[in-house]
N, CA, C and O atoms as a Maestro MAE file, in Angstrom:
{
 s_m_m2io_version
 :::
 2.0.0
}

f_m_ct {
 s_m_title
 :::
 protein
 m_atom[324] {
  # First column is atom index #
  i_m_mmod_type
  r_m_x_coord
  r_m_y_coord
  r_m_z_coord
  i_m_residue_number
  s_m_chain_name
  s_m_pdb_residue_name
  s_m_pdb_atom_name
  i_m_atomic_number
  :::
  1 25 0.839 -1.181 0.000 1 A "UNK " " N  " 7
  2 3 0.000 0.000 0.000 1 A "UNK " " CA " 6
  3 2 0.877 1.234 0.000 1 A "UNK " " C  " 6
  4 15 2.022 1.176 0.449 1 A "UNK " " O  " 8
  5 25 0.396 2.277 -0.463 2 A "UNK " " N  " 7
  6 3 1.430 3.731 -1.117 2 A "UNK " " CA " 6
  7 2 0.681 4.800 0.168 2 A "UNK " " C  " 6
  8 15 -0.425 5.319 0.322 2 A "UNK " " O  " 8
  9 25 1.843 4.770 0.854 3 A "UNK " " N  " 7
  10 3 1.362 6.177 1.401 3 A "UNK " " CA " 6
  11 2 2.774 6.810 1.664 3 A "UNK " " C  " 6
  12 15 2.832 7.942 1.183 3 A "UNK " " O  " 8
  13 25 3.796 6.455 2.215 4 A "UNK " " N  " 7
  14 3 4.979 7.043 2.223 4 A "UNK " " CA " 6
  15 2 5.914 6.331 0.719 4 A "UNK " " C  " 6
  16 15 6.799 7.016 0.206 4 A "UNK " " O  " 8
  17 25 5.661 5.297 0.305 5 A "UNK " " N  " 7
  18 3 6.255 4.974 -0.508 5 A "UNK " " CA " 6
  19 2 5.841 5.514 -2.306 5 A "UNK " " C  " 6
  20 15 6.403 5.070 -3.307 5 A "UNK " " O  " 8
  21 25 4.979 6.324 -2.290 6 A "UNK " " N  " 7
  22 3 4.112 6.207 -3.125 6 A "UNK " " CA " 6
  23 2 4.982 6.884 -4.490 6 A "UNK " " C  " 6
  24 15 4.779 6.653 -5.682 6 A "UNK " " O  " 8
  25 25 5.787 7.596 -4.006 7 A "UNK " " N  " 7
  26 3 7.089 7.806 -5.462 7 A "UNK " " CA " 6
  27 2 7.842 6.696 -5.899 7 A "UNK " " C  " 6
  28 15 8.006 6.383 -7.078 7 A "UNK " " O  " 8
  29 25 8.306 6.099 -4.890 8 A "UNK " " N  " 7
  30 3 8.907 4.637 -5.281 8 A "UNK " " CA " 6
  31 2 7.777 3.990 -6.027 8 A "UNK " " C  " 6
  32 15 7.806 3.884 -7.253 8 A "UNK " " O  " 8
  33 25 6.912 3.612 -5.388 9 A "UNK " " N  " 7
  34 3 6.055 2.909 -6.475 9 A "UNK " " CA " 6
  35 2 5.820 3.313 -7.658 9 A "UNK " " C  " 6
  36 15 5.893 2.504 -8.583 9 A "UNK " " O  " 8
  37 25 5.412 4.946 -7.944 10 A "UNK " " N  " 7
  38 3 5.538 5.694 -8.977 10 A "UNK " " CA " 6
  39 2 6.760 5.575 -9.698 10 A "UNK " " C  " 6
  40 15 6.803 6.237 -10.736 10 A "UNK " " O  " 8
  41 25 7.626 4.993 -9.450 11 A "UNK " " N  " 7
  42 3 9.495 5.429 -10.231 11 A "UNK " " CA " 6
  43 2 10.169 3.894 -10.239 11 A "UNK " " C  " 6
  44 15 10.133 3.050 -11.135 11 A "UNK " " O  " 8
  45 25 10.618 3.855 -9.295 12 A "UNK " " N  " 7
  46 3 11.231 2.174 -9.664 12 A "UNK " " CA " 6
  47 2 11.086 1.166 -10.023 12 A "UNK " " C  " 6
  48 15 11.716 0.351 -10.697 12 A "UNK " " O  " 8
  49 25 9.698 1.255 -9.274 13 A "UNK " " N  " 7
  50 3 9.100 -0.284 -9.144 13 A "UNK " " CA " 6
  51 2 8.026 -0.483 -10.465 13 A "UNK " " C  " 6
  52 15 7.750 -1.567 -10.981 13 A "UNK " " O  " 8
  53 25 7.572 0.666 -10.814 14 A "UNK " " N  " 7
  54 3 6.473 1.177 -12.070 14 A "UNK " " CA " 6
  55 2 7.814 0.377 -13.187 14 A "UNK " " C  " 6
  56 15 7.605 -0.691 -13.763 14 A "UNK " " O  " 8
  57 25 8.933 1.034 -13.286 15 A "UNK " " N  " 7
  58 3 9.854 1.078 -13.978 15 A "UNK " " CA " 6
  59 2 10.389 -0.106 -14.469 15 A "UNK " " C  " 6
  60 15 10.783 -0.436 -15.588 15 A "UNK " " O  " 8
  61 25 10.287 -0.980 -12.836 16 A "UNK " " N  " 7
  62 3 11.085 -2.429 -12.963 16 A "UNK " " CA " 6
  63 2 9.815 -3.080 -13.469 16 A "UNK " " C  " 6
  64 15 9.810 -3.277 -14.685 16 A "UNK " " O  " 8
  65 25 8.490 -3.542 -12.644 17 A "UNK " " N  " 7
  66 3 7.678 -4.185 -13.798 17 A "UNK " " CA " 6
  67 2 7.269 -4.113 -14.767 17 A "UNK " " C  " 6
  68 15 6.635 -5.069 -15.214 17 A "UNK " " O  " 8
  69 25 7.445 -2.985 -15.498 18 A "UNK " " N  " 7
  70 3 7.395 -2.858 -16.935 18 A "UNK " " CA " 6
  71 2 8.162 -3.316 -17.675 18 A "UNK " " C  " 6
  72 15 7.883 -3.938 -18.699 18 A "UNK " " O  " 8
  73 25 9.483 -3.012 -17.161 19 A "UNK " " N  " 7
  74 3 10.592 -3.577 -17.477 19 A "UNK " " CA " 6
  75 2 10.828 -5.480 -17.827 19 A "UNK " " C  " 6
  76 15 11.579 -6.026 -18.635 19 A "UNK " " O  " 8
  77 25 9.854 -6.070 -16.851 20 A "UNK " " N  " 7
  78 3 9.392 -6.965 -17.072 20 A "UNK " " CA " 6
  79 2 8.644 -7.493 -17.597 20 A "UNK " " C  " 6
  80 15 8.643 -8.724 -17.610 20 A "UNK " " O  " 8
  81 25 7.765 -6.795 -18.202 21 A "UNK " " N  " 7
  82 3 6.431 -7.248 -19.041 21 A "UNK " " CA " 6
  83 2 5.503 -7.516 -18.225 21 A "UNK " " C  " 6
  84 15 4.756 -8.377 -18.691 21 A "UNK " " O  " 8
  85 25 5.155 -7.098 -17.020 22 A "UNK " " N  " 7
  86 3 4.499 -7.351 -16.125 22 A "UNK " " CA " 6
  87 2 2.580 -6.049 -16.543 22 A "UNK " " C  " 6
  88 15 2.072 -4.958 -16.289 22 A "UNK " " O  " 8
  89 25 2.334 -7.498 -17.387 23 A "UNK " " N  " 7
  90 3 1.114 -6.746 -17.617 23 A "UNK " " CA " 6
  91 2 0.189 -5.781 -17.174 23 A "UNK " " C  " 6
  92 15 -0.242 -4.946 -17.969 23 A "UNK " " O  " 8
  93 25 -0.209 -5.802 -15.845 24 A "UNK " " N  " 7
  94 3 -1.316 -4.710 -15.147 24 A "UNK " " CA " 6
  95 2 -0.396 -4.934 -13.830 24 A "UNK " " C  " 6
  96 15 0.016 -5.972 -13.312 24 A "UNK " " O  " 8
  97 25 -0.179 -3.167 -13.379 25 A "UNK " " N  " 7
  98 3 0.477 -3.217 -12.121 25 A "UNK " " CA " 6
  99 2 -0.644 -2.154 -11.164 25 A "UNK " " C  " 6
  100 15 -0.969 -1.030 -11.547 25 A "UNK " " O  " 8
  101 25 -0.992 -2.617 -10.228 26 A "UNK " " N  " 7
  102 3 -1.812 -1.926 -9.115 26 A "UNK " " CA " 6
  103 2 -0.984 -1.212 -8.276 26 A "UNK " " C  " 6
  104 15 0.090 -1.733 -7.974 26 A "UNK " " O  " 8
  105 25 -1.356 0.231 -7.693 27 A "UNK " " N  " 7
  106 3 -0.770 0.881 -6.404 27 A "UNK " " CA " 6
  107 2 -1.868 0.835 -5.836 27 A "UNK " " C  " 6
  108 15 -2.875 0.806 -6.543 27 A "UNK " " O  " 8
  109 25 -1.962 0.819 -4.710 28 A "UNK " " N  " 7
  110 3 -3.168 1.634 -3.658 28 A "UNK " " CA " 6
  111 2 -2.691 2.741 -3.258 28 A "UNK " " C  " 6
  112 15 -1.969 2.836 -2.265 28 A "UNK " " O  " 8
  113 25 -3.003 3.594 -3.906 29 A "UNK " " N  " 7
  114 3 -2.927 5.077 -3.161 29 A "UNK " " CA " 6
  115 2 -3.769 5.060 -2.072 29 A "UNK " " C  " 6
  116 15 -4.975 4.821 -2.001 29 A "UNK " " O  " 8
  117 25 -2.774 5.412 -1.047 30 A "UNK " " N  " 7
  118 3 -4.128 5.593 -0.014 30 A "UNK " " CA " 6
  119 2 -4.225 7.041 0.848 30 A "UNK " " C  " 6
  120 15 -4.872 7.278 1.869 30 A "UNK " " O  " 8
  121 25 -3.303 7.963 0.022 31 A "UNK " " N  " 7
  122 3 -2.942 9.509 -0.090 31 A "UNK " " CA " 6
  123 2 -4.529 10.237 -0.542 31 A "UNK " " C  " 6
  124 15 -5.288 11.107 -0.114 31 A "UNK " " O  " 8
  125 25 -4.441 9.147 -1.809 32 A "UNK " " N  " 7
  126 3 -5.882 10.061 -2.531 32 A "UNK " " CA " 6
  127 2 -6.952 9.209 -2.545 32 A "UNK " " C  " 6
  128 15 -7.931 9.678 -3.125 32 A "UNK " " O  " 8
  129 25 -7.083 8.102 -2.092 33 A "UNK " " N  " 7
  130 3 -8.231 6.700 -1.648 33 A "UNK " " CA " 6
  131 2 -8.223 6.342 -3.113 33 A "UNK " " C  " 6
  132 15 -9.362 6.081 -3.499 33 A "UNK " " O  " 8
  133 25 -7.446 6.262 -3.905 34 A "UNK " " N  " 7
  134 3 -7.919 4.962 -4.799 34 A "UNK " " CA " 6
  135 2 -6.962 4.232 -5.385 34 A "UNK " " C  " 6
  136 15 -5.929 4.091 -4.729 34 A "UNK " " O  " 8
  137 25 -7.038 3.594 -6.723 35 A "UNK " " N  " 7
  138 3 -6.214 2.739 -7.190 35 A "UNK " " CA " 6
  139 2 -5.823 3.190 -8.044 35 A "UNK " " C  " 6
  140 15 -6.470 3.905 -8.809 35 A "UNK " " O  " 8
  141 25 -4.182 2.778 -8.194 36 A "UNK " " N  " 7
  142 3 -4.225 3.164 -9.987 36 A "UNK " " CA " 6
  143 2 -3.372 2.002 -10.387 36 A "UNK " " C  " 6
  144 15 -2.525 1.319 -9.812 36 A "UNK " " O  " 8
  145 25 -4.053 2.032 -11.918 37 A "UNK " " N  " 7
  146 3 -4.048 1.102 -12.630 37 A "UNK " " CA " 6
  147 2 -3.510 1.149 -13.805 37 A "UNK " " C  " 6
  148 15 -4.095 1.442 -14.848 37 A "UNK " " O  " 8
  149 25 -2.159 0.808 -13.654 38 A "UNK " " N  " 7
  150 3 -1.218 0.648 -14.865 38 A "UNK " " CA " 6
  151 2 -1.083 -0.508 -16.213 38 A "UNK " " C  " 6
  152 15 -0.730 -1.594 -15.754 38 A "UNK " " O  " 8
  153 25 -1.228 -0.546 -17.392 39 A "UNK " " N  " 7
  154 3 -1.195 -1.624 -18.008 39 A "UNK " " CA " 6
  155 2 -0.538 -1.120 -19.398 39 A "UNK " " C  " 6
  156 15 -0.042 -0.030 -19.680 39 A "UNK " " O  " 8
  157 25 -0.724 -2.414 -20.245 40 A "UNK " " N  " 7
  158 3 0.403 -2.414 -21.830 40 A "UNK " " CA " 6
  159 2 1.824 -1.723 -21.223 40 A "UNK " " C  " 6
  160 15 2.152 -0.556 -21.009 40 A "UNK " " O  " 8
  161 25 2.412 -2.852 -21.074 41 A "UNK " " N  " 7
  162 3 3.493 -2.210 -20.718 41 A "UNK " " CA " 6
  163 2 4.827 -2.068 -21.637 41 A "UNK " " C  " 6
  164 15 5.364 -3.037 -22.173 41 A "UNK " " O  " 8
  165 25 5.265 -0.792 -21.741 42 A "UNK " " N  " 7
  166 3 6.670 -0.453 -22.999 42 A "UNK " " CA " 6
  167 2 7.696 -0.665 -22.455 42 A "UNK " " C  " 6
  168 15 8.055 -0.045 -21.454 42 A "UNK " " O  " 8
  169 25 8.443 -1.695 -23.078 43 A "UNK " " N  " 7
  170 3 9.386 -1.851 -22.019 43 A "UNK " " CA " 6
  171 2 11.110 -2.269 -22.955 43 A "UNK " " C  " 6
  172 15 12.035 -2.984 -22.568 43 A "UNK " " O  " 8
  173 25 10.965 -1.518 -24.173 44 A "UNK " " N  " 7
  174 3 12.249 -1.280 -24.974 44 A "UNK " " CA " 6
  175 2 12.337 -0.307 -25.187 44 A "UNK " " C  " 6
  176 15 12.509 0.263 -26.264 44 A "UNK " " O  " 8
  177 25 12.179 0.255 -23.670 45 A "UNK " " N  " 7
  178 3 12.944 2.157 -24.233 45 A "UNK " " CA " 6
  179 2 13.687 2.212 -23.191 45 A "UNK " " C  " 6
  180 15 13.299 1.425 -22.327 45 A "UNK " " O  " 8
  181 25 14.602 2.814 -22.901 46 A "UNK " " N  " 7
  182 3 15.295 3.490 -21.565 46 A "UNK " " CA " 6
  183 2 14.736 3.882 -20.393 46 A "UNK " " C  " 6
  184 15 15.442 3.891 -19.385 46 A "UNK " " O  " 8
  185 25 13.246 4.306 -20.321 47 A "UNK " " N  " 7
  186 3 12.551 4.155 -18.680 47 A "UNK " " CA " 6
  187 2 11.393 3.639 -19.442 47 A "UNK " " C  " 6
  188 15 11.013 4.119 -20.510 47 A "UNK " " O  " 8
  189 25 10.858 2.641 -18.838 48 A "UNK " " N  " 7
  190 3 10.368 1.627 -19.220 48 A "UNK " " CA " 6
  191 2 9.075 2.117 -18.541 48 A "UNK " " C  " 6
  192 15 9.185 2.683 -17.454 48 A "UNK " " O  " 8
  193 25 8.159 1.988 -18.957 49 A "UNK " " N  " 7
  194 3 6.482 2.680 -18.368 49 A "UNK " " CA " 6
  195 2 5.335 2.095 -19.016 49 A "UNK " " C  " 6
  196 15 5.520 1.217 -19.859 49 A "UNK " " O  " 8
  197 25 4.427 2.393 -18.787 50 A "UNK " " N  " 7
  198 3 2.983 1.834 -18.780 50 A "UNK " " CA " 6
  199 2 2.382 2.808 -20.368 50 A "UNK " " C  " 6
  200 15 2.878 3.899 -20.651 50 A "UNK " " O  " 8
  201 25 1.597 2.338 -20.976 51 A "UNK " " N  " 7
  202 3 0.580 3.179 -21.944 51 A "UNK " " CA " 6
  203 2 -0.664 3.304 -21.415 51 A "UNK " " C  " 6
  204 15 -1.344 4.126 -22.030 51 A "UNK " " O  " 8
  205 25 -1.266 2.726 -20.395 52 A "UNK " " N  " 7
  206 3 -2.571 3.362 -20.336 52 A "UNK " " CA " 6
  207 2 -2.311 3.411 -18.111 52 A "UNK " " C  " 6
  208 15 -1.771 2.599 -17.361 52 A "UNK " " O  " 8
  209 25 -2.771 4.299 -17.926 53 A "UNK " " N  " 7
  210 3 -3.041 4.525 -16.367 53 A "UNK " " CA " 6
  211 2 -4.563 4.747 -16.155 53 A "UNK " " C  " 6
  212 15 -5.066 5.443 -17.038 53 A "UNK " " O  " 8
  213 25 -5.208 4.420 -15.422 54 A "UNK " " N  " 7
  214 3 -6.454 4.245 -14.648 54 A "UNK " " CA " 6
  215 2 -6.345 4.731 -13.432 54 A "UNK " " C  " 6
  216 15 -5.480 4.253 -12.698 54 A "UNK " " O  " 8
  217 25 -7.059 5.614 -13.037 55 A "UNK " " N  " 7
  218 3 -7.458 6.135 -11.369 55 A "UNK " " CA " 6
  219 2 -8.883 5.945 -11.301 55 A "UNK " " C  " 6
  220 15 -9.817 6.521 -11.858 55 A "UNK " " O  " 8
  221 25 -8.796 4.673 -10.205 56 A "UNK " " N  " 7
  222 3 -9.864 3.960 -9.650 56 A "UNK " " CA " 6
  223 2 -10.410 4.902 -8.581 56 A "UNK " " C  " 6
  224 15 -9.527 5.058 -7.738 56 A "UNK " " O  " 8
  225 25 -11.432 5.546 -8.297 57 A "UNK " " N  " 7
  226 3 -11.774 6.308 -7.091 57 A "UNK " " CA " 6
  227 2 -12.409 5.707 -6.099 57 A "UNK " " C  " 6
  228 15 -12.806 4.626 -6.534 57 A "UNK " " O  " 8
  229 25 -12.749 5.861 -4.860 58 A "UNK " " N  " 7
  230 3 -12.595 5.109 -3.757 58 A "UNK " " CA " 6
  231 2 -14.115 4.472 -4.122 58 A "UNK " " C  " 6
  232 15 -14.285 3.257 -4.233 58 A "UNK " " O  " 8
  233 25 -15.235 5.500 -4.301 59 A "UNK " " N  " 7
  234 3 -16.506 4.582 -5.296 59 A "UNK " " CA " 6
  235 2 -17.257 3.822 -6.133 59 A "UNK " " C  " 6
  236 15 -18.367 3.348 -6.376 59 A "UNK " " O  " 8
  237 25 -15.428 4.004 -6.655 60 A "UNK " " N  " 7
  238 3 -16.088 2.799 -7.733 60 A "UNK " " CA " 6
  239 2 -15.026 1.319 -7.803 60 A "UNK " " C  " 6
  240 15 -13.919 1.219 -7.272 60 A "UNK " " O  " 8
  241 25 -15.636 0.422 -8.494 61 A "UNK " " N  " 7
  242 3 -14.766 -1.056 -8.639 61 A "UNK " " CA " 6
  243 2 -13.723 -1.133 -9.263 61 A "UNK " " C  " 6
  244 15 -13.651 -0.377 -10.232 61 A "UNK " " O  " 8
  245 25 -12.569 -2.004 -8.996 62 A "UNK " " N  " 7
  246 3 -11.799 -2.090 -9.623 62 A "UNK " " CA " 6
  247 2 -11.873 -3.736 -10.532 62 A "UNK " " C  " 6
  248 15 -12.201 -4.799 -10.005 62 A "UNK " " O  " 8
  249 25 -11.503 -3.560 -11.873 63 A "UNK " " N  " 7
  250 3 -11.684 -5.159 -12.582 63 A "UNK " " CA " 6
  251 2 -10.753 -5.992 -11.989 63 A "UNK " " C  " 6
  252 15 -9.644 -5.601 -11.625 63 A "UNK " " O  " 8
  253 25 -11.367 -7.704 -11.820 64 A "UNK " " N  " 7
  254 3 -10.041 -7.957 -11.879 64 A "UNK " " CA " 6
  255 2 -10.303 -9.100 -12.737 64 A "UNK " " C  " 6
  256 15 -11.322 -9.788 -12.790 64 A "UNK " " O  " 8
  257 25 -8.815 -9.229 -13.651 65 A "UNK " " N  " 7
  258 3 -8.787 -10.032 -14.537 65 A "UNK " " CA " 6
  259 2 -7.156 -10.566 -14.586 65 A "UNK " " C  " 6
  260 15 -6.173 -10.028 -14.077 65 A "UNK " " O  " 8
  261 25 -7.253 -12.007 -15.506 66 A "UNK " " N  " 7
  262 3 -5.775 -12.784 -15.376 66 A "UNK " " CA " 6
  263 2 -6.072 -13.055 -16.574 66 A "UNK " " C  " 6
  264 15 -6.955 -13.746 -17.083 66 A "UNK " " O  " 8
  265 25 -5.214 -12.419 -16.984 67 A "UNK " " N  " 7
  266 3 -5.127 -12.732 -18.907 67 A "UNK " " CA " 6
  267 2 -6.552 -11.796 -19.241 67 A "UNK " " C  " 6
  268 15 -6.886 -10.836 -18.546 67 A "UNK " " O  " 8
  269 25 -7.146 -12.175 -20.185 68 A "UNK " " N  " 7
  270 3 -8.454 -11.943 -20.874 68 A "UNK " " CA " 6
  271 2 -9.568 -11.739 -20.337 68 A "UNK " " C  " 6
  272 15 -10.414 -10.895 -20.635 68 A "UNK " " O  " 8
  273 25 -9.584 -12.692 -19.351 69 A "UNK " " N  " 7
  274 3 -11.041 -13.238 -18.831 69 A "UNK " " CA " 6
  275 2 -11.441 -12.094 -17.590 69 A "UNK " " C  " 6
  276 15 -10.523 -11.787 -16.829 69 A "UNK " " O  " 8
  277 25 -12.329 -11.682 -17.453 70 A "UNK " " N  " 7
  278 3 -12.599 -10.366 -16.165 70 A "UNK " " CA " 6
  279 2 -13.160 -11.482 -15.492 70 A "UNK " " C  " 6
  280 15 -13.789 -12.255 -16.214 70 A "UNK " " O  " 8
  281 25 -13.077 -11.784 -14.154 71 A "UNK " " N  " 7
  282 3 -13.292 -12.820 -12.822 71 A "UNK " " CA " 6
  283 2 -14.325 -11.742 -11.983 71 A "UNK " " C  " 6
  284 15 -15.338 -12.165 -11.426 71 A "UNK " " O  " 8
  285 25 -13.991 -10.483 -11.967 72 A "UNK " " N  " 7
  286 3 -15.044 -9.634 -11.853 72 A "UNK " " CA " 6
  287 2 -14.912 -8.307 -11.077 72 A "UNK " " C  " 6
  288 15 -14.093 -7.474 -11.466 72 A "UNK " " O  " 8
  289 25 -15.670 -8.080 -10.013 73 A "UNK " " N  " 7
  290 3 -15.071 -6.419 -9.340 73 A "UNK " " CA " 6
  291 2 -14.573 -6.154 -7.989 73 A "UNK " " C  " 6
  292 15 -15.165 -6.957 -7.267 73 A "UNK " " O  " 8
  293 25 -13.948 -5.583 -7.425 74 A "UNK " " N  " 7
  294 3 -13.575 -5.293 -5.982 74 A "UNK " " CA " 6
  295 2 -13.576 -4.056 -5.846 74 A "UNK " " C  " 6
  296 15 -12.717 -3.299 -6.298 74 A "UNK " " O  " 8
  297 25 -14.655 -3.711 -5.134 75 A "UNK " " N  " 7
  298 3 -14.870 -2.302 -4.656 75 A "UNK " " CA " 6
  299 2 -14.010 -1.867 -4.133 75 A "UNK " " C  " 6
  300 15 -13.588 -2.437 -3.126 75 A "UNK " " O  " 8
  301 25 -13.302 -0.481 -4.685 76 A "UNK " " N  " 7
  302 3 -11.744 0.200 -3.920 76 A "UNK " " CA " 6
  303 2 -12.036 0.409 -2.011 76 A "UNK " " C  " 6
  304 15 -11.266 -0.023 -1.154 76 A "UNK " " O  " 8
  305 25 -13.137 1.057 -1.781 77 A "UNK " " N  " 7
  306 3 -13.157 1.231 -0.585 77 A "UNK " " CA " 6
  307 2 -13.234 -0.238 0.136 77 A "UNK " " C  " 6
  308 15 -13.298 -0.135 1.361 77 A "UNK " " O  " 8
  309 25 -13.242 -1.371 -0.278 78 A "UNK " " N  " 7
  310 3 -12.686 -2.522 0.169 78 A "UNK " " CA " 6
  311 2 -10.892 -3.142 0.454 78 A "UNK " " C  " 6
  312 15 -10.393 -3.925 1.262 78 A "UNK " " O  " 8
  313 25 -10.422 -2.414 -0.531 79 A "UNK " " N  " 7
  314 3 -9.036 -2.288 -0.646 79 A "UNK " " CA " 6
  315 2 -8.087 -1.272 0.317 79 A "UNK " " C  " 6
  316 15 -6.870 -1.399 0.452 79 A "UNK " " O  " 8
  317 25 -9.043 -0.086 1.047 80 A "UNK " " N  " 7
  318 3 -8.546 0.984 1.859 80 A "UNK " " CA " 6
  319 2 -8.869 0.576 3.025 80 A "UNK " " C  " 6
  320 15 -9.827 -0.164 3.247 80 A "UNK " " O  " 8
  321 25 -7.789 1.205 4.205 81 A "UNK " " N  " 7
  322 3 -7.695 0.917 5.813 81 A "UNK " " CA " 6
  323 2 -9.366 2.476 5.788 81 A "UNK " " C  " 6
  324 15 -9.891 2.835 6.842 81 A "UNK " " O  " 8
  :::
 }
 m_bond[323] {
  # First column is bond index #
  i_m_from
  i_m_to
  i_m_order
  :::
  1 1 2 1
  2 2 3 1
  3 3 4 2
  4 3 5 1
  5 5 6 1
  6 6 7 1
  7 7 8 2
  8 7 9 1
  9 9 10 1
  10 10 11 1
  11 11 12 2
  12 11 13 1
  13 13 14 1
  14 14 15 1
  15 15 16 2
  16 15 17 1
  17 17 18 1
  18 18 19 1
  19 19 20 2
  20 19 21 1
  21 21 22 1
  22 22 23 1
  23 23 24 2
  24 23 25 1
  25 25 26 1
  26 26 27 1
  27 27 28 2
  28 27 29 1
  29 29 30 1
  30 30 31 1
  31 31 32 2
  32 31 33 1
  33 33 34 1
  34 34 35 1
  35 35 36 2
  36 35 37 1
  37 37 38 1
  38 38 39 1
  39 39 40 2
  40 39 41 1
  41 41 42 1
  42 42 43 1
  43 43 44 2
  44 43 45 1
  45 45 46 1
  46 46 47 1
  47 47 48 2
  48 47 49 1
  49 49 50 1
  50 50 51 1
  51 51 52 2
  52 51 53 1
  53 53 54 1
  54 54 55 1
  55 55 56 2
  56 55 57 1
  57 57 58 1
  58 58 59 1
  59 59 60 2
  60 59 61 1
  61 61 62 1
  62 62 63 1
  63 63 64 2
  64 63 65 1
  65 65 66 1
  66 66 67 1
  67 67 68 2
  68 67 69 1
  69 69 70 1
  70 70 71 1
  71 71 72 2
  72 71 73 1
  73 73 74 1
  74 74 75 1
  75 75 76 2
  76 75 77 1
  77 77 78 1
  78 78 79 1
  79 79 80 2
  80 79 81 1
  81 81 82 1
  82 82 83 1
  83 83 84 2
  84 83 85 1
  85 85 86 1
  86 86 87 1
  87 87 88 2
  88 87 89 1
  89 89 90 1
  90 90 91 1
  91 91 92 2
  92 91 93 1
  93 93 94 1
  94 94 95 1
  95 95 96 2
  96 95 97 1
  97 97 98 1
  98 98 99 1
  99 99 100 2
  100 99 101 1
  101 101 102 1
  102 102 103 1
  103 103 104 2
  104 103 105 1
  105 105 106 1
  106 106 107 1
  107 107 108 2
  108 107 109 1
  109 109 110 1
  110 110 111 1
  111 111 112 2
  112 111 113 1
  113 113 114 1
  114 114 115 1
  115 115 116 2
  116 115 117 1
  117 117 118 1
  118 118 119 1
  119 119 120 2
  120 119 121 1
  121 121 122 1
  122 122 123 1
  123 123 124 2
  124 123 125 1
  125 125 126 1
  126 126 127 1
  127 127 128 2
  128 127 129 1
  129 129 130 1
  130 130 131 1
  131 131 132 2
  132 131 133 1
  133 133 134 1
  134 134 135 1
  135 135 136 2
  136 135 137 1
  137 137 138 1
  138 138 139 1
  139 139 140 2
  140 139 141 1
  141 141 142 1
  142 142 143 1
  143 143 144 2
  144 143 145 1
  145 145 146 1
  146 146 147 1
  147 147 148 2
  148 147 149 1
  149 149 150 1
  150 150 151 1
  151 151 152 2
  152 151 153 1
  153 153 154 1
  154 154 155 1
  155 155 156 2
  156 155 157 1
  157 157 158 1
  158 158 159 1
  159 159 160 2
  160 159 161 1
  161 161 162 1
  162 162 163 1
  163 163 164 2
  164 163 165 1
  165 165 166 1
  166 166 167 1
  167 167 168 2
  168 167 169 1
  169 169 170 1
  170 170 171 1
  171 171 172 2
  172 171 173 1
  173 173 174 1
  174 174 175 1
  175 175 176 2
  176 175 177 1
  177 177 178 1
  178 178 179 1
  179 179 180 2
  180 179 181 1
  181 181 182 1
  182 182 183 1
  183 183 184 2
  184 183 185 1
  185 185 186 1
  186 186 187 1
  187 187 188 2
  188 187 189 1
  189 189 190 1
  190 190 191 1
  191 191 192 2
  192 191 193 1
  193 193 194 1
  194 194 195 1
  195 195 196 2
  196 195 197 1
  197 197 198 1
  198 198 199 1
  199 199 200 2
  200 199 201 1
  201 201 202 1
  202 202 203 1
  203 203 204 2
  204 203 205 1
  205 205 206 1
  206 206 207 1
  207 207 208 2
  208 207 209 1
  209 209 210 1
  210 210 211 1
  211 211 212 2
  212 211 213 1
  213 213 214 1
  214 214 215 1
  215 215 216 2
  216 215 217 1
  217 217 218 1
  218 218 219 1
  219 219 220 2
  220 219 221 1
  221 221 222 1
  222 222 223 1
  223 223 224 2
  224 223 225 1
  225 225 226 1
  226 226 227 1
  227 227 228 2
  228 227 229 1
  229 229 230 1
  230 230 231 1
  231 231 232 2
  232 231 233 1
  233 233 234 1
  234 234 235 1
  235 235 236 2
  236 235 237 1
  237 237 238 1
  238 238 239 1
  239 239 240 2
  240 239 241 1
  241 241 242 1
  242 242 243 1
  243 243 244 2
  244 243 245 1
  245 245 246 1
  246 246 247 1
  247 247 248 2
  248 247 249 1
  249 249 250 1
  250 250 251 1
  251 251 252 2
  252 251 253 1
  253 253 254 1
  254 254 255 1
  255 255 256 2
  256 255 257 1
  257 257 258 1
  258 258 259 1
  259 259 260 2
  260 259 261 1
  261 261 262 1
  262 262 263 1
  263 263 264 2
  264 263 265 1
  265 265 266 1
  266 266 267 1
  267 267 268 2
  268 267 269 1
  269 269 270 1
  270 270 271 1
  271 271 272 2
  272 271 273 1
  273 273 274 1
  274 274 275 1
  275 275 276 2
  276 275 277 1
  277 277 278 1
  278 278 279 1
  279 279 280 2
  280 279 281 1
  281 281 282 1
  282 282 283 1
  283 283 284 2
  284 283 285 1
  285 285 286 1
  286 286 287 1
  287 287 288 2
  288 287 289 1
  289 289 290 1
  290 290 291 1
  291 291 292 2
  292 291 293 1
  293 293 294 1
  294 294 295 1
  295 295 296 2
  296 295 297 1
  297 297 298 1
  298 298 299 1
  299 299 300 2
  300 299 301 1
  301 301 302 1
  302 302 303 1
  303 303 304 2
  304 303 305 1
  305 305 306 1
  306 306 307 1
  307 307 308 2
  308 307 309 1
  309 309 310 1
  310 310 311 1
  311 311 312 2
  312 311 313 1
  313 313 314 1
  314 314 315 1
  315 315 316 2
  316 315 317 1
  317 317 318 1
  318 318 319 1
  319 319 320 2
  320 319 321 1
  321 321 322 1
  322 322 323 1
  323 323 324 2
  :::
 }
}
């Protein structure tokens, strides 16, 4: 969960799973109550980053899916202390 770490998650770690091909990467912001949602990840350039970002707000669901298939929703304010 991102509350003091939440640049690191934003910078390194954004950086390193992309870097990996690491398809959809989740933070919990819990600075601004929601999720964000990183995916397609570019990862043959020199800082390696996401093409699409999503900010999940604390009202609404977040998808969840493994590969293709959507398994279905988890309400963000389920995900927050």
């Amino acid at each position: 969960m991102a509350d003091s770490s939440l640049s690191r998650d934003r910078g390194i770690k954004l950086r390193s799973y992309a870097r990996a091909g690491i398809a959809c990467y989740w933070i919990i912001n819990l600075l601004e109550r929601c999720v964000e949602v990183y995916t397609r990840p570019i990862n043959q350039t020199p800082e390696p980053s996401y093409l699409d970002k999503q900010m999940i707000t604390e009202s609404e669901s977040v998808a969840l899916s493994i590969g293709d298939p959507e398994l279905g929703h988890i309400p963000v304010r389920d995900l927050l202390p």
